[in-house]
N, C-alpha and C positions, 0 to 999 in steps of 0.2 A: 504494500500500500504506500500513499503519499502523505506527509503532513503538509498545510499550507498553514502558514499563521495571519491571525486577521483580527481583528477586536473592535467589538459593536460598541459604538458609543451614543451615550442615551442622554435624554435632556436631562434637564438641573429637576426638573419637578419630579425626577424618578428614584432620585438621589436619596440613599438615606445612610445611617449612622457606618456603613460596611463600606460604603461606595470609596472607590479609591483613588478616580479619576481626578486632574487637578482640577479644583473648583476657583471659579473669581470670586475673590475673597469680594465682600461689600466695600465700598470706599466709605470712609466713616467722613461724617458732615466736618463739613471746615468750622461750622459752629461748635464749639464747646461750652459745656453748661458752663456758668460762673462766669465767665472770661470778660473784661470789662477792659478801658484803658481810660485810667485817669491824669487830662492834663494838667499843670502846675503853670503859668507864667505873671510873672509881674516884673515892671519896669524898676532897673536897681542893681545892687551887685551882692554876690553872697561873701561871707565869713567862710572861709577855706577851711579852717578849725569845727569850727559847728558843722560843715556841710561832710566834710570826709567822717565826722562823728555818726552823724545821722546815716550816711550810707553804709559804714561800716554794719552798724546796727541792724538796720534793714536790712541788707544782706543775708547775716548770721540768723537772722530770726526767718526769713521771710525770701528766701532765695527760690524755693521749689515754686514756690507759687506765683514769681515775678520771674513770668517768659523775656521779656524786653523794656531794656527803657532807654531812654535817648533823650538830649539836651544839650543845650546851649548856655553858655554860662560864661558870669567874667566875675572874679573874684577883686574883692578890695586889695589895693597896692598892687595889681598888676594885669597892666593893660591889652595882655592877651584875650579873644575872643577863646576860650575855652569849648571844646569839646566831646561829648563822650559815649557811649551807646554799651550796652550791655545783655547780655542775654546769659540767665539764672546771673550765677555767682562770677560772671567772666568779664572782665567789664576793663575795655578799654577807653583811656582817656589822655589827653593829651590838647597841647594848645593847635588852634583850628589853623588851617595852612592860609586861610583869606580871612583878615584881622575885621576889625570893627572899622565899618564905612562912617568916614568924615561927615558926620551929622548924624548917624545911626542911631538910634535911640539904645542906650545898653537893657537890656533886656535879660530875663532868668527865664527861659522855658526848657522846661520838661514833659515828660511823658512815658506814664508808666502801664507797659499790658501783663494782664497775669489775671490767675483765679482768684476768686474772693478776695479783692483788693477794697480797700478801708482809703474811701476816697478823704474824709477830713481828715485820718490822722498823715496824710501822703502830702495833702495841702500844708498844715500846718506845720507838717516835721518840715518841708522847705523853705516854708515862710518863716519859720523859725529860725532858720540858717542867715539870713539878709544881714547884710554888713550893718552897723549903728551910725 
């Protein structure tokens, strides 16, 4: 006799817990429950001390749950246009390569995305940070 090899394949509705064939897994929605992004800006400059405090803090407590953040920023006593982006606890920063434009208003904005994020205490730990 002859063998021939050949293998029947059957729709997904026939599919059950045995079936081995590779299945398209579902694409899971881009929405995630919880996921919010709260922005921060006010015109003014922060306290370098208070602000690496606060972030430091954040981070340590609060990193799994804060996918991304990004900002712009200029610190008292130094006229670089600061900035810096992060995603969880990885967070680069560094002064911005195209400084503050001649008349630009100095400005503090941030933006923070992640789950369950606590929009006033995000506001006020920045605004807390503002140079005196």
């Amino acid at each position: 006799g002859h063998s021939h090899g050949h293998s029947h394949d059957h729709g997904d509705k026939e599919c059950d817990d045995s079936c081995t064939h590779p299945q398209k897994k579902p694409k899971r929605s881009a929405h995630l429950s919880g996921v919010s992004s709260v922005g921060v800006s006010f015109e003014g400059e922060l306290d370098e001390k208070k602000f690496n405090t606060f972030m430091t803090s954040l981070l340590q407590t609060r990193a799994n749950d804060l996918y991304r953040c990004k900002g712009v920023l200029k610190f008292k006593g130094n006229d670089d246009k600061f900035v810096f982006h992060g995603v969880h606890e990885q967070i680069e920063f560094g002064p911005s390569e195209v400084g503050w434009a001649q008349g630009e208003k100095i400005m503090v904005k941030m933006v923070f995305i992640g789950r369950k994020l606590d929009r006033a205490f995000l506001t006020d730990g920045i605004t807390g940070c503002k140079a005196d």
